[in-house]
N, CA, C and O atoms as a GROMACS GRO file, in nm:
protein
  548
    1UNK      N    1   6.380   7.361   1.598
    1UNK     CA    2   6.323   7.252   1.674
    1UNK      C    3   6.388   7.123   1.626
    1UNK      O    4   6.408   7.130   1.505
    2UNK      N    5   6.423   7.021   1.672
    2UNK     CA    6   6.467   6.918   1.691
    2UNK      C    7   6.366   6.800   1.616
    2UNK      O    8   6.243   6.802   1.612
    3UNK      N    9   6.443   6.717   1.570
    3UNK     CA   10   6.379   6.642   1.555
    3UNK      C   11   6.284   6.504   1.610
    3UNK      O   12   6.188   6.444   1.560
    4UNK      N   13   6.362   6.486   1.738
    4UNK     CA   14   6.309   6.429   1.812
    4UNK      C   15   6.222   6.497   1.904
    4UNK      O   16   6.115   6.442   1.930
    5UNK      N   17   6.248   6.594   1.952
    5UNK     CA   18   6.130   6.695   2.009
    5UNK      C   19   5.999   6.713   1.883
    5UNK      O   20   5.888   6.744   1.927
    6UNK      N   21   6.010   6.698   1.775
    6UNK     CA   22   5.916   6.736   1.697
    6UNK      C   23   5.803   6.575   1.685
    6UNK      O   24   5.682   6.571   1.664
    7UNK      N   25   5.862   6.505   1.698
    7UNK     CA   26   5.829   6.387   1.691
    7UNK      C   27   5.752   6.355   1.814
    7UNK      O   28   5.644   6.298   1.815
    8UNK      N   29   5.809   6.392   1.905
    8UNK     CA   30   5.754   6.381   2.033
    8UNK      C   31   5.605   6.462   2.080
    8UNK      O   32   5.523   6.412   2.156
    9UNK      N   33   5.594   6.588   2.022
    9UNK     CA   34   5.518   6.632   1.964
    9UNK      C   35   5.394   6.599   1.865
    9UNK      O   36   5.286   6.650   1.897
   10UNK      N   37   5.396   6.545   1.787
   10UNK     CA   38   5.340   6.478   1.707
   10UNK      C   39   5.239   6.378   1.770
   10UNK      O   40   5.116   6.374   1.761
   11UNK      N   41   5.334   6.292   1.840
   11UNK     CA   42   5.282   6.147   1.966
   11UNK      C   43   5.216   6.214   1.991
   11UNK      O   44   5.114   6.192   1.927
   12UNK      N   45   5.201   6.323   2.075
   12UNK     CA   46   5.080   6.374   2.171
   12UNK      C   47   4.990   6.388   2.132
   12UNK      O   48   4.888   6.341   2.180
   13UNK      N   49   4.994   6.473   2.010
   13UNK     CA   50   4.867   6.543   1.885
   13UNK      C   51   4.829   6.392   1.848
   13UNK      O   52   4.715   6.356   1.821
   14UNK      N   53   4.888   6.349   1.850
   14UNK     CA   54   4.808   6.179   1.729
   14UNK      C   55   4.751   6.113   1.922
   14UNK      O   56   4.630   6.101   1.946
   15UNK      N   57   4.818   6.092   1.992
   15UNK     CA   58   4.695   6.045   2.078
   15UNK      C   59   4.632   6.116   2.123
   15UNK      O   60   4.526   6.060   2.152
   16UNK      N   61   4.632   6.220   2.152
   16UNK     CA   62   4.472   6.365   2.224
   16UNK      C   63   4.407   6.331   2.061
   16UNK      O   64   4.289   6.367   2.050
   17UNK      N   65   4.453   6.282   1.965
   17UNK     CA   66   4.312   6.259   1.846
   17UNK      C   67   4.255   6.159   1.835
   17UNK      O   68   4.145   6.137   1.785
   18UNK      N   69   4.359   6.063   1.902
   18UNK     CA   70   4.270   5.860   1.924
   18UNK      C   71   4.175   5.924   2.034
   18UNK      O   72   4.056   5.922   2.001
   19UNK      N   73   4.200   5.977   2.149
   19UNK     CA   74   4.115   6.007   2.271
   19UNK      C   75   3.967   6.069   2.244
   19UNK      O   76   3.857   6.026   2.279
   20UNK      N   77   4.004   6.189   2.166
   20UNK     CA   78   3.878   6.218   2.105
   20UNK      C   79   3.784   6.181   2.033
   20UNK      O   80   3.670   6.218   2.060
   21UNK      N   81   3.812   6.096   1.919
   21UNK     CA   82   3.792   5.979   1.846
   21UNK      C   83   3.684   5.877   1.906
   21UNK      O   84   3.577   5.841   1.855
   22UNK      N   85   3.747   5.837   2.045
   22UNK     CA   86   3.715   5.714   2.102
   22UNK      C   87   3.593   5.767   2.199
   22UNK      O   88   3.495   5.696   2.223
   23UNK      N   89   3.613   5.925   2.262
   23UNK     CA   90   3.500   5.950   2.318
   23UNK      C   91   3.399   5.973   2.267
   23UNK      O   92   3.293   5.935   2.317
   24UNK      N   93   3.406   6.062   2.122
   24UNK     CA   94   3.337   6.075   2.027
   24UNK      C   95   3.231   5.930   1.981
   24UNK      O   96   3.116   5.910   1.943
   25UNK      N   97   3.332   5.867   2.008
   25UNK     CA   98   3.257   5.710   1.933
   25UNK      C   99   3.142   5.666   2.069
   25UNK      O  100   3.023   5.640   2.056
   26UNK      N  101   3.210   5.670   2.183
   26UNK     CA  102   3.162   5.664   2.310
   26UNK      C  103   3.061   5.706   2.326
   26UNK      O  104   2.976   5.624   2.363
   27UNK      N  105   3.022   5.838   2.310
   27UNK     CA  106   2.894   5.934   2.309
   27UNK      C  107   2.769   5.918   2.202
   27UNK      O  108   2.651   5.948   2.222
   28UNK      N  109   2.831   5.859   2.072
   28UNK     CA  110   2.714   5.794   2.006
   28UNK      C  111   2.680   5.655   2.019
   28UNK      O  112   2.602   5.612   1.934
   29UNK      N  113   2.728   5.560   2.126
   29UNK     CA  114   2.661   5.440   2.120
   29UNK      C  115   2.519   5.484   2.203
   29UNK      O  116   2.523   5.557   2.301
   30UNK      N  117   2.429   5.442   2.163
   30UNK     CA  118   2.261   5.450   2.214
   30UNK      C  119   2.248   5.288   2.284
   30UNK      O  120   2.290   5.175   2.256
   31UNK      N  121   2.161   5.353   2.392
   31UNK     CA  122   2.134   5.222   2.489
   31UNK      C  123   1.977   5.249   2.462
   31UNK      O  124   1.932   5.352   2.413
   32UNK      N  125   1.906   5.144   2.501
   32UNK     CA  126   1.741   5.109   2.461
   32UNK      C  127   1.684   5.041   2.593
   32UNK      O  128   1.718   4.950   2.669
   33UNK      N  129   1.576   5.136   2.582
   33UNK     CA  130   1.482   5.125   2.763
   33UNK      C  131   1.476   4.945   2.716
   33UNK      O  132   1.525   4.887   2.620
   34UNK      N  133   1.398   4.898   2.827
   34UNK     CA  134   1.331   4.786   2.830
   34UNK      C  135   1.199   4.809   2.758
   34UNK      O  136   1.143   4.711   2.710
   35UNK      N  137   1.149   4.922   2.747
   35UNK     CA  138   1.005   4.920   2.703
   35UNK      C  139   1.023   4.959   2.608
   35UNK      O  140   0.915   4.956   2.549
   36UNK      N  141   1.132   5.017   2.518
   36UNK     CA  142   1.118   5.031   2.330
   36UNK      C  143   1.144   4.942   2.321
   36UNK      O  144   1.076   4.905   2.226
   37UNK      N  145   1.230   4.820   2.368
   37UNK     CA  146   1.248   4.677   2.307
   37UNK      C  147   1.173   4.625   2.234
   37UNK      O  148   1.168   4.586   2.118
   38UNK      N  149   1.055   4.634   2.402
   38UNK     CA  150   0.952   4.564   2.386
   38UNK      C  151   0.818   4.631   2.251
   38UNK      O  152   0.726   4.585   2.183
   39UNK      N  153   0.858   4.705   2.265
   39UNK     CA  154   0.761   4.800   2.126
   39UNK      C  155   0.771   4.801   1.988
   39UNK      O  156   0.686   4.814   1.900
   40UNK      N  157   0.939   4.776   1.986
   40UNK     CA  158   0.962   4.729   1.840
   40UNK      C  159   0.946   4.579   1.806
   40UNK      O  160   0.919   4.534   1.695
   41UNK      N  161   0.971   4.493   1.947
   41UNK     CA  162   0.938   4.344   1.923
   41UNK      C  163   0.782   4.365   1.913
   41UNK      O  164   0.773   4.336   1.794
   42UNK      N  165   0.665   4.391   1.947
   42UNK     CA  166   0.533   4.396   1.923
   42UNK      C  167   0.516   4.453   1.783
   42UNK      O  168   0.434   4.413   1.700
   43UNK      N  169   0.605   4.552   1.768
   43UNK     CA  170   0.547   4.573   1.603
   43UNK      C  171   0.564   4.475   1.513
   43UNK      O  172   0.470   4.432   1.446
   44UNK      N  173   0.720   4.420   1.502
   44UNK     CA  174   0.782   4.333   1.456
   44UNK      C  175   0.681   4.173   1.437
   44UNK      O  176   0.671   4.091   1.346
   45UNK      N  177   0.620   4.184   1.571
   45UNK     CA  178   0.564   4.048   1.557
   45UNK      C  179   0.410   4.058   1.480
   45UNK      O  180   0.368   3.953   1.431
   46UNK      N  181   0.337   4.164   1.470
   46UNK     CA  182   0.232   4.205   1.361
   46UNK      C  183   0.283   4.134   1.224
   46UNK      O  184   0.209   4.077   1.144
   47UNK      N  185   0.406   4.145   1.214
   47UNK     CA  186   0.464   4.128   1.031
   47UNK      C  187   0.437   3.963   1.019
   47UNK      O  188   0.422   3.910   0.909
   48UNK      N  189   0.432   3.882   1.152
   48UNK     CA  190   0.428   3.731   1.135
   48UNK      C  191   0.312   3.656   1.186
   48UNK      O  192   0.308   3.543   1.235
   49UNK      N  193   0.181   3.777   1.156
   49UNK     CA  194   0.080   3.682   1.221
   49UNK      C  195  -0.059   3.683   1.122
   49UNK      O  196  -0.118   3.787   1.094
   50UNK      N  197  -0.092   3.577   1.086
   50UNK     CA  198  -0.162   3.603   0.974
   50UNK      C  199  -0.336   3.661   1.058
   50UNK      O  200  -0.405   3.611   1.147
   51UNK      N  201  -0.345   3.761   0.991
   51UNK     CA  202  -0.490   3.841   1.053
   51UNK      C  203  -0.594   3.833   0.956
   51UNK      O  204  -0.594   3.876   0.841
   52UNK      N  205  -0.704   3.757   1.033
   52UNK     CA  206  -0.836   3.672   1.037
   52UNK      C  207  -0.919   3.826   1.013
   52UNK      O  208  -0.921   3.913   1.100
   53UNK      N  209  -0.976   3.838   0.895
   53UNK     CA  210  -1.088   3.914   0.801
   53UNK      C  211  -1.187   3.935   0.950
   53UNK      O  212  -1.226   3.842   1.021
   54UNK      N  213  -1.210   4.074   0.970
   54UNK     CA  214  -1.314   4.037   1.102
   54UNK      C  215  -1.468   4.157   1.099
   54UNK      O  216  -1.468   4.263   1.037
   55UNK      N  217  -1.558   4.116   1.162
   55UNK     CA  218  -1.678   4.217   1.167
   55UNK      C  219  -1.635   4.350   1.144
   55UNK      O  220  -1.716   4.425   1.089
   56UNK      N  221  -1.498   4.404   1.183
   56UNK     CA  222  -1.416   4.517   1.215
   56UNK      C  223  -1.364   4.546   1.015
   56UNK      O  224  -1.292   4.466   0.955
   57UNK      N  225  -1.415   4.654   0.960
   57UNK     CA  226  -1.378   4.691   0.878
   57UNK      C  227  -1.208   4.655   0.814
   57UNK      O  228  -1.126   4.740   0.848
   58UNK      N  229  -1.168   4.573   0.752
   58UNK     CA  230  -1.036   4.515   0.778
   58UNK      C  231  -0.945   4.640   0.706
   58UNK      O  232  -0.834   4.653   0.757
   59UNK      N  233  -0.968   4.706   0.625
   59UNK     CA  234  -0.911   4.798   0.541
   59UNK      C  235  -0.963   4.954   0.575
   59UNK      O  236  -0.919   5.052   0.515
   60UNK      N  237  -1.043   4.959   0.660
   60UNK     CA  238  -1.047   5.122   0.707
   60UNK      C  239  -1.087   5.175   0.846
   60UNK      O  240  -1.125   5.288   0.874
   61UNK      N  241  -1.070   5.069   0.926
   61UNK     CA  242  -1.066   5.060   1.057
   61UNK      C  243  -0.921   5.096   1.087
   61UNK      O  244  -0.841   5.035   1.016
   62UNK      N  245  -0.858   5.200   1.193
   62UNK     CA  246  -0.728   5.166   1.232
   62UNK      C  247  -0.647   5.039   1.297
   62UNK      O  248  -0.748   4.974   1.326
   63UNK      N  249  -0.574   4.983   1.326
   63UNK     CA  250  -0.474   4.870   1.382
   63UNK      C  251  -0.452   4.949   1.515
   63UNK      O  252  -0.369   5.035   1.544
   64UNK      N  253  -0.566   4.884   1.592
   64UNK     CA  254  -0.549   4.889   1.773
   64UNK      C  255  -0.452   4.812   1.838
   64UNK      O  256  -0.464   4.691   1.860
   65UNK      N  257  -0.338   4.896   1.876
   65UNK     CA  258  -0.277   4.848   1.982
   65UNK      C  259  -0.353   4.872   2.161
   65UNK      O  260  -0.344   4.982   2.216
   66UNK      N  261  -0.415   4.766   2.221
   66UNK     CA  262  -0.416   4.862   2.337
   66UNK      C  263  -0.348   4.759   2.479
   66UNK      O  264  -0.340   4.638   2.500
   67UNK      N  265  -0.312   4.868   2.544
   67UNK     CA  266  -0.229   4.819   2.655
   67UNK      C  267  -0.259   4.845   2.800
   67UNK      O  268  -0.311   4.954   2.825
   68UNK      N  269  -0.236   4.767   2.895
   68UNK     CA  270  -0.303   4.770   2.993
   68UNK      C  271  -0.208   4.720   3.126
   68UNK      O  272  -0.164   4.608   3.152
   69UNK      N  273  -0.197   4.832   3.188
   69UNK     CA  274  -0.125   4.802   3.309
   69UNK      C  275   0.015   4.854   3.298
   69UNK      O  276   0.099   4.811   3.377
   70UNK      N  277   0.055   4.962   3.189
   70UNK     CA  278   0.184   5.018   3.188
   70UNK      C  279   0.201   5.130   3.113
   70UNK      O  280   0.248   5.121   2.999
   71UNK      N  281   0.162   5.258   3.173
   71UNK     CA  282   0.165   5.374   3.039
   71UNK      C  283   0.271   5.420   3.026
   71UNK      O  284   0.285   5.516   2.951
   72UNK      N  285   0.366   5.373   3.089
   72UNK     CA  286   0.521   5.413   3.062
   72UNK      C  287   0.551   5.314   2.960
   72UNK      O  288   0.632   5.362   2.881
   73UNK      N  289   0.515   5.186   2.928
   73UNK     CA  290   0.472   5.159   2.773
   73UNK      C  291   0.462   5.176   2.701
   73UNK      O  292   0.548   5.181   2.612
   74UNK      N  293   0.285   5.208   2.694
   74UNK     CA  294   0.226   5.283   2.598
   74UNK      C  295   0.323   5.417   2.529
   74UNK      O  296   0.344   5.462   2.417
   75UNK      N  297   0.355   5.441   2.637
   75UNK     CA  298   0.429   5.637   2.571
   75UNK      C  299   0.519   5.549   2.460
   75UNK      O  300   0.480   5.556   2.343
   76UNK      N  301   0.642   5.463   2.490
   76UNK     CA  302   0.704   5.411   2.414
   76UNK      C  303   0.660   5.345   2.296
   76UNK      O  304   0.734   5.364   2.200
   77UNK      N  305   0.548   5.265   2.272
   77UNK     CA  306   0.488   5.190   2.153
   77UNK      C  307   0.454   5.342   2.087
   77UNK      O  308   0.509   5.363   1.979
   78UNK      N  309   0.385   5.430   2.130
   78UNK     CA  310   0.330   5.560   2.068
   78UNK      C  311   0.476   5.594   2.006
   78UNK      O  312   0.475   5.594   1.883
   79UNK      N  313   0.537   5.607   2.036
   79UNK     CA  314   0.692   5.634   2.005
   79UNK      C  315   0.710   5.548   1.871
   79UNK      O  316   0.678   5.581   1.757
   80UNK      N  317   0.768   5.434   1.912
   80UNK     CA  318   0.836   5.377   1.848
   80UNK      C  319   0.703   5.359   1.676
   80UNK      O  320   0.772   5.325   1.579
   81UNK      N  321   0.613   5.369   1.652
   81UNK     CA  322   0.506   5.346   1.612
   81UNK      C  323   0.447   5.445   1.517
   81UNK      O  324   0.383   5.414   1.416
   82UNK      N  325   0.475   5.578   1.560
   82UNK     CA  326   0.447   5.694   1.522
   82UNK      C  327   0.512   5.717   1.398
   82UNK      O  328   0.628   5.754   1.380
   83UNK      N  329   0.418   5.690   1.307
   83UNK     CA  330   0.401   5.761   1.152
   83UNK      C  331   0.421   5.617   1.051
   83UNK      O  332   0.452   5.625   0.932
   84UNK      N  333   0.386   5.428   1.158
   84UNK     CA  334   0.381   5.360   1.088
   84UNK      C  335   0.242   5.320   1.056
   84UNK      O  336   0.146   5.336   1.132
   85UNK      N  337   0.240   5.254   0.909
   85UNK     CA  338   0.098   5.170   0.913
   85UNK      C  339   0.152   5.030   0.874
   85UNK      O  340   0.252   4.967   0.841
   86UNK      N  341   0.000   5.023   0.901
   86UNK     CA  342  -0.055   4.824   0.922
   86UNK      C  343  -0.055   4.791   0.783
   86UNK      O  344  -0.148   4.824   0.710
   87UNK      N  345   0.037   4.732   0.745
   87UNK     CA  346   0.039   4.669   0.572
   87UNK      C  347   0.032   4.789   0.502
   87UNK      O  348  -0.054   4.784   0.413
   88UNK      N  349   0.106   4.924   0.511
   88UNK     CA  350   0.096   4.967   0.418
   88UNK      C  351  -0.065   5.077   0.400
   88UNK      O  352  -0.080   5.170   0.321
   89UNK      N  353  -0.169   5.020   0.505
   89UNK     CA  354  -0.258   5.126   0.434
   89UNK      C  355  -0.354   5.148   0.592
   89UNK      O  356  -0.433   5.243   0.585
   90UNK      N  357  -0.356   5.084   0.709
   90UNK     CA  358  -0.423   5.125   0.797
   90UNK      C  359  -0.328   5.195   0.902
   90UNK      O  360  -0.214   5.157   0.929
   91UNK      N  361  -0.396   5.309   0.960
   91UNK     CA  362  -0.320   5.368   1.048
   91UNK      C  363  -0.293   5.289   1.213
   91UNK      O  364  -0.366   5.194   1.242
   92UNK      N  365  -0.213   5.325   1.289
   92UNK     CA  366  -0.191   5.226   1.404
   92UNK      C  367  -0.271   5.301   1.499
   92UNK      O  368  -0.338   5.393   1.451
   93UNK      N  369  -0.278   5.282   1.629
   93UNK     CA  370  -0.307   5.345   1.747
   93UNK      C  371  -0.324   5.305   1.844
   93UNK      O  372  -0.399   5.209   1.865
   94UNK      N  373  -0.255   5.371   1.938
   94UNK     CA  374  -0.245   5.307   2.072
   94UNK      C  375  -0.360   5.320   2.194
   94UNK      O  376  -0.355   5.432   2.244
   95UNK      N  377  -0.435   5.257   2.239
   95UNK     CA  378  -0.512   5.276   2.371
   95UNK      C  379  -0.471   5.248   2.491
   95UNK      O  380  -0.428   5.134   2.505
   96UNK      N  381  -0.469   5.323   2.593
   96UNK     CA  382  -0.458   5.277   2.736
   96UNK      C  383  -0.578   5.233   2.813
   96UNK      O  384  -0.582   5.321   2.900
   97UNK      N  385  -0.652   5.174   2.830
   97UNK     CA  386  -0.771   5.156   2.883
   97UNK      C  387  -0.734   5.095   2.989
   97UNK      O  388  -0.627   5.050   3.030
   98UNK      N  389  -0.925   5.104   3.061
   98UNK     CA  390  -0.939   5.035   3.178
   98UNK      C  391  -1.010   4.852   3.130
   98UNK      O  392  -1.095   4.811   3.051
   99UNK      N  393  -0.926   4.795   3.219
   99UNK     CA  394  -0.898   4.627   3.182
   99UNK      C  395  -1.084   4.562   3.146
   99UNK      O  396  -1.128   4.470   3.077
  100UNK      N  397  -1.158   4.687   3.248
  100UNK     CA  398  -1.314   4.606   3.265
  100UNK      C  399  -1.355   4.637   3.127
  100UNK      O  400  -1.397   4.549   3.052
  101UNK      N  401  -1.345   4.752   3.094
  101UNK     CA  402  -1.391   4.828   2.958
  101UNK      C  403  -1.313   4.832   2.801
  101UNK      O  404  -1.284   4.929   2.731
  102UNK      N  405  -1.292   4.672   2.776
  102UNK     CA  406  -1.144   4.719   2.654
  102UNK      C  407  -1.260   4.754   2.541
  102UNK      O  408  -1.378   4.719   2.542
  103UNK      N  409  -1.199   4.823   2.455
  103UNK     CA  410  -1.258   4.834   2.314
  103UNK      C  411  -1.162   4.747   2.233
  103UNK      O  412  -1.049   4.706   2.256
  104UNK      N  413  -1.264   4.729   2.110
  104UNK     CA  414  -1.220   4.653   2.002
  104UNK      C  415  -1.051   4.675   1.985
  104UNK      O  416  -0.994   4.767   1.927
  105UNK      N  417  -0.991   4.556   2.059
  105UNK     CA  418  -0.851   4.571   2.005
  105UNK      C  419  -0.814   4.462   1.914
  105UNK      O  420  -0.869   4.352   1.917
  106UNK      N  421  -0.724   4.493   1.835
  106UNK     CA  422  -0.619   4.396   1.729
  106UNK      C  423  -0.487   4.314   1.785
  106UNK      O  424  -0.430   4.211   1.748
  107UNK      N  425  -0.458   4.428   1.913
  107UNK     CA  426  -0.305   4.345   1.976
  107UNK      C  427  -0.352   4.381   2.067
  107UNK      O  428  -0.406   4.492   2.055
  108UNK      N  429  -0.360   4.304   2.226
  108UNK     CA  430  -0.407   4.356   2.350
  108UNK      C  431  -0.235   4.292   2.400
  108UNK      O  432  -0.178   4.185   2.373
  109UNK      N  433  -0.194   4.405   2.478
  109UNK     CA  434  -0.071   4.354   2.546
  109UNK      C  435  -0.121   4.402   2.685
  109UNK      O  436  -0.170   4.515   2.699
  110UNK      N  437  -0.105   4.299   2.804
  110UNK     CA  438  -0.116   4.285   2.942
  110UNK      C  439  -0.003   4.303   3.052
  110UNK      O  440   0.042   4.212   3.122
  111UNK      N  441   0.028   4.410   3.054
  111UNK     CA  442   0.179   4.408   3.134
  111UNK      C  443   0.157   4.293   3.300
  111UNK      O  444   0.058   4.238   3.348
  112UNK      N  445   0.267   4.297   3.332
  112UNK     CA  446   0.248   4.184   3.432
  112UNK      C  447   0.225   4.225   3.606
  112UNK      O  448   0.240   4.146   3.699
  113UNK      N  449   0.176   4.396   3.619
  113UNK     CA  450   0.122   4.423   3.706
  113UNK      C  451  -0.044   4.442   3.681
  113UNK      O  452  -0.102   4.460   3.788
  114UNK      N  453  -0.114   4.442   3.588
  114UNK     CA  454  -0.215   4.416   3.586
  114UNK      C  455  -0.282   4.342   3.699
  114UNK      O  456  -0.250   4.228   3.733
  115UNK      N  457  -0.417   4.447   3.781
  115UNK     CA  458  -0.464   4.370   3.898
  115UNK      C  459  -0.537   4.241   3.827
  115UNK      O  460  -0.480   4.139   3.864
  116UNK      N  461  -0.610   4.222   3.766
  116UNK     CA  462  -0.688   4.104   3.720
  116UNK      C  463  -0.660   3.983   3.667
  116UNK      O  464  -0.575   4.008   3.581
  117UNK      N  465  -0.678   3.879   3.667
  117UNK     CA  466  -0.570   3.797   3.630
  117UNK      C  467  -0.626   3.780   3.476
  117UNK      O  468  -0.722   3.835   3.423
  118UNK      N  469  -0.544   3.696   3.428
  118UNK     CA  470  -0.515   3.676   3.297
  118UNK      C  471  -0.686   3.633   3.214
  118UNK      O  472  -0.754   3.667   3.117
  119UNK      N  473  -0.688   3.530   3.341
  119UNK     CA  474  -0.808   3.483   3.252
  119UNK      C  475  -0.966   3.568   3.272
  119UNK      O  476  -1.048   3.561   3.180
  120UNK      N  477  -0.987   3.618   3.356
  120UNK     CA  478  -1.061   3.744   3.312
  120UNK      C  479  -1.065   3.805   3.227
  120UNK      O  480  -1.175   3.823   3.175
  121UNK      N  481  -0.944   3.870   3.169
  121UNK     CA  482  -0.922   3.968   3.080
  121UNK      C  483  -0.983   3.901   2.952
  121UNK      O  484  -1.082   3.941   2.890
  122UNK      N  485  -0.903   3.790   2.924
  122UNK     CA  486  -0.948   3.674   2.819
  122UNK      C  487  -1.113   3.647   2.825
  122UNK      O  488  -1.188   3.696   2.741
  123UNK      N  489  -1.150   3.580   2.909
  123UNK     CA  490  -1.306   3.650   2.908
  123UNK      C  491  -1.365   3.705   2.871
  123UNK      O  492  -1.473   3.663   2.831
  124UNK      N  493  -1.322   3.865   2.855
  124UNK     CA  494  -1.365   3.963   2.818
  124UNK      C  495  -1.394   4.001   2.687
  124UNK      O  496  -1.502   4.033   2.639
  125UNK      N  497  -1.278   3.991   2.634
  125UNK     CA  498  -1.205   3.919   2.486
  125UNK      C  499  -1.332   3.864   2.436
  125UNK      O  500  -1.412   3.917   2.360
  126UNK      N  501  -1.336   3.733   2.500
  126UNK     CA  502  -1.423   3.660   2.431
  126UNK      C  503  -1.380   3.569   2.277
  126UNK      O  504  -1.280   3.499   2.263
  127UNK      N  505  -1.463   3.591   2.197
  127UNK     CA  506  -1.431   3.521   2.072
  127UNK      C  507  -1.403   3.606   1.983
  127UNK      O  508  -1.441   3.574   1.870
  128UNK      N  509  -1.334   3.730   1.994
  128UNK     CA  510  -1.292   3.850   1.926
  128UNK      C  511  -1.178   3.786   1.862
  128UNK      O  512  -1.116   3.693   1.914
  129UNK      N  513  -1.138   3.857   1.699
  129UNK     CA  514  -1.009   3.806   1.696
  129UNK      C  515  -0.888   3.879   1.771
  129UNK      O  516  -0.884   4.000   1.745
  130UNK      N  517  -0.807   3.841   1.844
  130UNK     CA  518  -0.735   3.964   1.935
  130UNK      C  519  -0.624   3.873   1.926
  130UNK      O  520  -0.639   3.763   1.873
  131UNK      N  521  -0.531   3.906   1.967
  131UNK     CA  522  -0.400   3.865   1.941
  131UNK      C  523  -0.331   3.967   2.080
  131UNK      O  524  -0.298   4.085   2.087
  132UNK      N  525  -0.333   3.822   2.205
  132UNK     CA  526  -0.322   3.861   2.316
  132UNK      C  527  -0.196   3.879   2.360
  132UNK      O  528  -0.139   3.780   2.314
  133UNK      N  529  -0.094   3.958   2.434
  133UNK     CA  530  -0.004   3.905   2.459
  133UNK      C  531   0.053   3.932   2.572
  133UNK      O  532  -0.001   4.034   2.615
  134UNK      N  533   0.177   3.876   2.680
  134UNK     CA  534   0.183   3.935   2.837
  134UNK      C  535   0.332   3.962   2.838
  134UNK      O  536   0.423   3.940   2.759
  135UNK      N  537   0.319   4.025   2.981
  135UNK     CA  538   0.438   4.025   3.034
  135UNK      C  539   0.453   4.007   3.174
  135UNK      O  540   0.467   4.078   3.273
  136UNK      N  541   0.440   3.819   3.133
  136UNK     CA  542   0.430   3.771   3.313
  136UNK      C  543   0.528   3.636   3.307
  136UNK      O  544   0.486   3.559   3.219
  137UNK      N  545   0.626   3.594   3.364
  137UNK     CA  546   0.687   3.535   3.367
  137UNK      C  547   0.600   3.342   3.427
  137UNK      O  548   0.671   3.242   3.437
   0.00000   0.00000   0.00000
């Protein structure tokens, strides 16, 4: 075999291995729904909010997430969420409820099809400590 044939050879093998390489690299970039974004930014923002001692057992009560108006959401916060705790010692958990009936929540997130408007919900709330948050432009 020749040396320039061998060489030529070579070229091919060294780029069919950049190609593979590059698809290889291709196939592990990960893309992220809109709604884990939003699930890791809600956890994320727990770490920067200072939480007010409440009637609610502060240390053996779980850390209520509940959400309302998007269980294609919810599935994701359950996701993204699953197997963390609240400072280290309370467990998390997610609720889907109905908007008339919330239970004691810690983070109430309101997606922005919610039939009721905002300030109802808040109403409801009342003087709870809750830490409200939307997704309404």
């Amino acid at each position: 075999m020749s040396l320039s044939r061998f060489r030529h050879i070579f070229l091919i093998l060294f780029l069919l291995a950049l190609q593979l390489i590059a698809a290889a690299e291709a196939q592990s970039r990960v893309s992220y729904s809109e709604e884990q974004v939003k699930a890791v930014f809600l956890l994320n923002v727990t770490h920067f909010v200072t939480w007010p001692d409440s009637e609610r057992s502060y240390q053996e009560e779980p850390f209520t997430f509940c959400v309302l108006g998007n269980t294609r959401f919810a599935d994701e916060l359950v996701a993204v969420l699953k197997g963390e705790l609240f400072f280290s010692s309370r467990p998390i958990v997610v609720v889907v409820d109905d908007p008339l009936q919330l239970p004691p929540c810690d983070l109430l997130y309101i997606d922005k099809d919610v039939d009721l408007k905002v300030d109802e919900i808040v109403d409801q709330v009342g003087s709870l400590s809750v830490l409200t948050v939307g997704d309404d432009a």
